[in-house]
C-alpha positions as CSV (number, residue, x, y, z in Angstrom):
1,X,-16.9,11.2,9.8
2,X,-18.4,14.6,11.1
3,X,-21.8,14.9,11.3
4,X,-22.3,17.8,8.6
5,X,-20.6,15.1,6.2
6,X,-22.8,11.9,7.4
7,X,-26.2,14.1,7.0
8,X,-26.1,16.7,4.4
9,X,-25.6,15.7,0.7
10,X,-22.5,16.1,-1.2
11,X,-22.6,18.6,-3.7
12,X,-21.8,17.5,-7.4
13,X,-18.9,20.0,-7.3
14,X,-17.0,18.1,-4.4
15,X,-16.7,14.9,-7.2
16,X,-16.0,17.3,-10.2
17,X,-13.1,18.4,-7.9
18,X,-11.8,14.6,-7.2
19,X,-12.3,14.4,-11.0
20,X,-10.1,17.5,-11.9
21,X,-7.6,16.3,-9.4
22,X,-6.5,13.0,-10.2
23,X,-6.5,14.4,-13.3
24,X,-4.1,17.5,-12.5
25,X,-2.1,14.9,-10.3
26,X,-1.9,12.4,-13.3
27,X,0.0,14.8,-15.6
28,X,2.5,15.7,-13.4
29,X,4.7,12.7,-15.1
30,X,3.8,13.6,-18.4
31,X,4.2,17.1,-18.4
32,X,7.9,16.1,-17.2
33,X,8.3,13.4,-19.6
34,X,7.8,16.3,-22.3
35,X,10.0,19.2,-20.6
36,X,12.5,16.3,-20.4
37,X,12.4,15.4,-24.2
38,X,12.8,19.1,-24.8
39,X,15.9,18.7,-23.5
40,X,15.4,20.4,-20.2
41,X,17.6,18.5,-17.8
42,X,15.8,16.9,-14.6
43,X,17.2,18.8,-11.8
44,X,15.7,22.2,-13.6
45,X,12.4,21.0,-14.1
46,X,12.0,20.1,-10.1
47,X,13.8,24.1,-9.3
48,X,11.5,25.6,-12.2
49,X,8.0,23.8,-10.8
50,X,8.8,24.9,-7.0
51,X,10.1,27.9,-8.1
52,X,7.1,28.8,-9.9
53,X,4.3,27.5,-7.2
54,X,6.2,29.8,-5.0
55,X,5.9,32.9,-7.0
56,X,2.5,32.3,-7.5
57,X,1.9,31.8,-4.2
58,X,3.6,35.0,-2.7
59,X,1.1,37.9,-3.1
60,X,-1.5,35.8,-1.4
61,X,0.4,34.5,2.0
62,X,1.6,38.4,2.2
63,X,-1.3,39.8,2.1
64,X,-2.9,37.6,4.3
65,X,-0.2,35.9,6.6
66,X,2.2,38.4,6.6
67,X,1.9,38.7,10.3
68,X,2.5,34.9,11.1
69,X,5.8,35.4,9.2
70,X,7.2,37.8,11.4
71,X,6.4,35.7,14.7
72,X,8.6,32.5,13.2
73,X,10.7,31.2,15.5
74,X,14.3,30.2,14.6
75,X,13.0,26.2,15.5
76,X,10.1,27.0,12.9
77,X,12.4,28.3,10.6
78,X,14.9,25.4,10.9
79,X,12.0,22.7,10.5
80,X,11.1,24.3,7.6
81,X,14.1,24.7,5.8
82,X,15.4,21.2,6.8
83,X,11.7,20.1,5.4
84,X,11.9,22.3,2.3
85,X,15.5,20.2,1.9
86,X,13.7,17.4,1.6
87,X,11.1,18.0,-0.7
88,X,13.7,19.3,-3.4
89,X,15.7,15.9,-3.0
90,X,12.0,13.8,-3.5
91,X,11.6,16.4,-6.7
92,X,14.8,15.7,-7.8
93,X,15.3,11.8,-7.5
94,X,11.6,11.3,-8.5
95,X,11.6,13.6,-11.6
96,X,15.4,12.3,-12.8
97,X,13.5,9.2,-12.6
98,X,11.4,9.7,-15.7
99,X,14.5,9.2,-17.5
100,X,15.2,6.6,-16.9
101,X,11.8,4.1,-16.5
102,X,8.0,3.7,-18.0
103,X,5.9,6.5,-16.7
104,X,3.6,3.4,-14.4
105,X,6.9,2.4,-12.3
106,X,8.2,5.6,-11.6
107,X,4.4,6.8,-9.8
108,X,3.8,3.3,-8.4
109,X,7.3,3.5,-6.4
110,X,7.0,6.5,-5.4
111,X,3.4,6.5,-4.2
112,X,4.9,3.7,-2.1
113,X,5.8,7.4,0.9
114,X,3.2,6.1,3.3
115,X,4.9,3.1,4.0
116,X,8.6,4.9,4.6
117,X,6.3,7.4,6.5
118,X,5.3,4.1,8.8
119,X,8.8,3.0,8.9
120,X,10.9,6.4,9.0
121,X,8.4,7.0,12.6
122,X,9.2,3.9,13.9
123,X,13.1,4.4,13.4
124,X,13.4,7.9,14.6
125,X,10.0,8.2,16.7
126,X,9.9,5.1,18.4
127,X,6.4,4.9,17.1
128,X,4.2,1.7,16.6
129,X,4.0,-0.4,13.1
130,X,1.0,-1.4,13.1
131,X,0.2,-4.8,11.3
132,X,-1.7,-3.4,8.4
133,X,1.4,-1.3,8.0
134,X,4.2,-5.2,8.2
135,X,1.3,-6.7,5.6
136,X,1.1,-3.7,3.6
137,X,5.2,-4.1,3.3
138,X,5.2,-7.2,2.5
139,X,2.6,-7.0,-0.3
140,X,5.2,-3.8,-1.5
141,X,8.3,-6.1,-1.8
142,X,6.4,-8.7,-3.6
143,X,5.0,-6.4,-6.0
144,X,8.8,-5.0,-6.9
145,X,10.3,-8.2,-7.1
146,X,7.6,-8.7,-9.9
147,X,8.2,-5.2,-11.5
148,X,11.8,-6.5,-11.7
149,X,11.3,-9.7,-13.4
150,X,12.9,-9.4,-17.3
151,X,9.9,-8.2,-19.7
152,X,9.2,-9.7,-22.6
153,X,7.6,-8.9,-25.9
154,X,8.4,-6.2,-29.0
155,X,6.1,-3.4,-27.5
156,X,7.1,-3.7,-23.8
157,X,8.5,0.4,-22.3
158,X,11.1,-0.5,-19.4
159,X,12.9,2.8,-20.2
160,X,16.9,3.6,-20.8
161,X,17.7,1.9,-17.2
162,X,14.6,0.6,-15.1
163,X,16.8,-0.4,-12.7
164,X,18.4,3.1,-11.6
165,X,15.2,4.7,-12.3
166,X,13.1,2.5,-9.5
167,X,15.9,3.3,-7.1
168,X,15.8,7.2,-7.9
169,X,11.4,6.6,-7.8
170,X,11.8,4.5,-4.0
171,X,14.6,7.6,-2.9
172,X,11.9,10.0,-3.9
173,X,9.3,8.0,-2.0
174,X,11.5,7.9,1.1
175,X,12.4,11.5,0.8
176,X,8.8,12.9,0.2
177,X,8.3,10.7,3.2
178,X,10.7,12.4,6.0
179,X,9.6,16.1,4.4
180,X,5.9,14.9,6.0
181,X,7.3,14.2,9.0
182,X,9.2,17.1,9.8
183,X,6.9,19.3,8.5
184,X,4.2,17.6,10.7
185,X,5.4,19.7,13.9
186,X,5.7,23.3,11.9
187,X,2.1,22.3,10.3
188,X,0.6,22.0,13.3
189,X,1.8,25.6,14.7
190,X,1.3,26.8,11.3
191,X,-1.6,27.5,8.8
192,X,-1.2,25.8,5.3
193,X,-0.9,28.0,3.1
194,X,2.1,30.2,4.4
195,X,3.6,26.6,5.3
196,X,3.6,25.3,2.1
197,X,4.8,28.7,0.7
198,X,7.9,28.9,3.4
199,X,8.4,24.9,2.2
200,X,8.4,25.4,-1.6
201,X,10.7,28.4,-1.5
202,X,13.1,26.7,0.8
203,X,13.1,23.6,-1.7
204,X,13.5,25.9,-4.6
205,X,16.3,27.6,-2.9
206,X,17.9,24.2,-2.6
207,X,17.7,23.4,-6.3
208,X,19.2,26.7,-7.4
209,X,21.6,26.2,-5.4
210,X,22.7,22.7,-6.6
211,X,21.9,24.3,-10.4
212,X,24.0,27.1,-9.9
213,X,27.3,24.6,-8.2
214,X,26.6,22.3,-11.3
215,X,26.5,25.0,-13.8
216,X,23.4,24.0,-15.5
217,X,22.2,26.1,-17.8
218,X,18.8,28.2,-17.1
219,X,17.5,29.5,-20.1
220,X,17.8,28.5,-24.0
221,X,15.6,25.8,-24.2
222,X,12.9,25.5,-26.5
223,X,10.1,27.8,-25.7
224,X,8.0,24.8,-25.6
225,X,9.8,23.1,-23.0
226,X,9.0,26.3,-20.3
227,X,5.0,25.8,-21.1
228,X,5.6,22.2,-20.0
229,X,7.1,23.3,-16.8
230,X,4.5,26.3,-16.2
231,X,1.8,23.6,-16.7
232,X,3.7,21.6,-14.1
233,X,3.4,24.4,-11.5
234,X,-0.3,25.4,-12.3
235,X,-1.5,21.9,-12.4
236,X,-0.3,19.4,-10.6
237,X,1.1,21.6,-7.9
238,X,-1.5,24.2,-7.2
239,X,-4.8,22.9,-8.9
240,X,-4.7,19.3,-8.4
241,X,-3.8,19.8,-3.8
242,X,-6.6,22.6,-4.1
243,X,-8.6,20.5,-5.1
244,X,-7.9,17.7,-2.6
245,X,-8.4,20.3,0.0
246,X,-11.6,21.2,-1.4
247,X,-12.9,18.0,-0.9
248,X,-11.8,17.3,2.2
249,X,-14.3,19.9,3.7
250,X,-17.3,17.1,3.0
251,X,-15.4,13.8,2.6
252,X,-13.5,12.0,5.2
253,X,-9.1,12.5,4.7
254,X,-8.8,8.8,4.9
255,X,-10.8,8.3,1.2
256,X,-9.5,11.4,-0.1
257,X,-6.3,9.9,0.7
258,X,-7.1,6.0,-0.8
259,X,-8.5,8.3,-4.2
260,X,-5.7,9.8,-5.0
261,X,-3.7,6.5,-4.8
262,X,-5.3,6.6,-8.5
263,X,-2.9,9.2,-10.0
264,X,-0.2,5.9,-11.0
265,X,-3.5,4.6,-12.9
266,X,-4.4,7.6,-14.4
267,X,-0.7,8.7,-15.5
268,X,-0.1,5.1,-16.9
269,X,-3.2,5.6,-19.2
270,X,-2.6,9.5,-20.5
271,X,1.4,7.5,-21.2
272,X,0.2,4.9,-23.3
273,X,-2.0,7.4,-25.1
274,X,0.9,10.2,-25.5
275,X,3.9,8.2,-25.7
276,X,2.8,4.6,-26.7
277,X,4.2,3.9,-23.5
278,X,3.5,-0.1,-22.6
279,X,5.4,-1.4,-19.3
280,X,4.2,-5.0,-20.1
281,X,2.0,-7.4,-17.9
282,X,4.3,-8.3,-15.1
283,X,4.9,-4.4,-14.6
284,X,1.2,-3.9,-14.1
285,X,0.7,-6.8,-11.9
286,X,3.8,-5.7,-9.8
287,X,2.4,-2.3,-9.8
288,X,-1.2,-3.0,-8.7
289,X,0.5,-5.2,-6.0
290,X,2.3,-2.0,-4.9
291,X,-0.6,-0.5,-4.9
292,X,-2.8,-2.4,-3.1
293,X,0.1,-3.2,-0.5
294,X,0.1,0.7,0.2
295,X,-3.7,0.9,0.3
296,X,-3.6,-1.5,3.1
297,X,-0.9,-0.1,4.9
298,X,-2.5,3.4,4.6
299,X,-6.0,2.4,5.7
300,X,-4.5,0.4,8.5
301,X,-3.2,2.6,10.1
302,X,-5.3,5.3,9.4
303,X,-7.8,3.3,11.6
304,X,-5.5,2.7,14.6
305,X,-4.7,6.4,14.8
């Protein structure tokens, strides 16, 4: 922790800011869950909410990174495209699997990144594994052996197919996971915001793509169903990281980090209040396993590095 952070006190704005974003972050699923039962198929909502976040984004990284831009180097390029790839395969697996699960499983899983992160750096970087990160794993797999035990009781949400939707959640966890790590070398040549512009618009290039080859249609939806996916893009994407980011100036990344490990909790509660959504006991208990195991694995290795 800096200095500045240890000795000055932290405005009341920097926790109004937490507040508003595990709030933002929360209703990412559920703004989703609605463009989805608008009848907006999956793979548009992850093109529409990149696509989006990238327009918005344009005017200001022109105006003020336009420079930076024009010095990319085809390796910077490359990283970021093969990144951007990434991200629109985590958007797509993770928000296909809202079809298909309760609202709690779908976030749990796929807040489960840091641990693929651990694991994906050890495979292709030779890096350590810590033993926060082995213990952290561990806790994980017991956790989803208890989110897949059979659920019981008239009221209990397990969704259409729990089974394919945990896979798509996990392949949007391991996917979100190797767009971090490639992006970590063009992040640290880059600054953030014309980064996460040249990612998004690489991603949303992706999805249009694979729209356009699947002929799925673009417009004549409800006109409900395109506020849902606006809110997606305003929200979640671009309020809830500022905020994050704002924080960061006075707080230390590491509890930034373990706070926004909240968004399953709050996402769980804003489903049972929208959709009557109820994943049943075991599903809780798994998922707070899953969570703590990822907590642990996070702060772990947070501390070694």
């Amino acid at each position: 922790m800096s200095t500045t952070q240890s000795s000055n006190p932290i405005p009341l704005s920097v926790f109004i800011a937490l507040g508003c974003g595990i709030l933002a972050i929360s209703l990412a699923s559920i703004f989703i869950r609605l463009a989805q039962d608008s009848g907006v198929p999956s793979l548009l909502i992850a093109g529409a909410r990149l696509a989006i976040a990238t327009l918005l984004l344009t005017p200001f990284v022109l105006r003020r990174h336009g420079e930076r831009l024009r010095q990319l180097t085809r390796a910077e390029m490359g990283l970021a495209a093969l990144s951007g790839v990434f991200l629109a395969l985590h958007f797509a697996t993770w928000i296909s699997s809202l079809e298909y699960t309760s609202v709690l499983i779908s976030v749990v899983l796929v807040t489960t990144s840091p641990i693929w992160a651990a694991l994906l750096e050890r495979l292709f970087l030779g890096a350590r594994l810590q033993r926060a990160v082995l213990i952290g794993l561990a806790i994980v797999i017991v956790g989803g052996v208890v989110v897949a035990l059979p659920a019981g009781g008239e009221n209990v949400t397990v969704g259409s197919n729990p089974l394919l939707g945990g896979v798509l959640s996990l392949l949007g966890a391991v996917t979100v996971a190797a767009y971090l790590i490639i992006g970590r070398k063009v992040r640290a040549e880059m600054p953030l915001l014309p980064y996460i512009w040249l990612v998004y618009g690489c991603a949303a290039l992706t999805l249009i793509v694979i729209l356009l080859l699947l002929r799925v249609p673009l417009v004549g939806y409800v006109p409900e169903s395109y506020l849902w996916m606006l809110a997606l893009a305003l929200l979640p994407q671009l309020v809830g990281h500022t905020s994050f980011n704002y924080a960061l100036r006075y707080l230390p990344a590491t509890l930034v980090g373990v706070i926004s490990q909240m968004e399953p909790i709050g996402s769980a509660i804003m489903a049972f209040i929208i959709f009557q959504e109820f994943p049943g006991i075991l599903a809780i208990g798994g998922g707070a396993l899953i969570l703590a195991g990822v907590l642990i694995a996070t702060l772990g290795q947070t501390q070694k590095s």
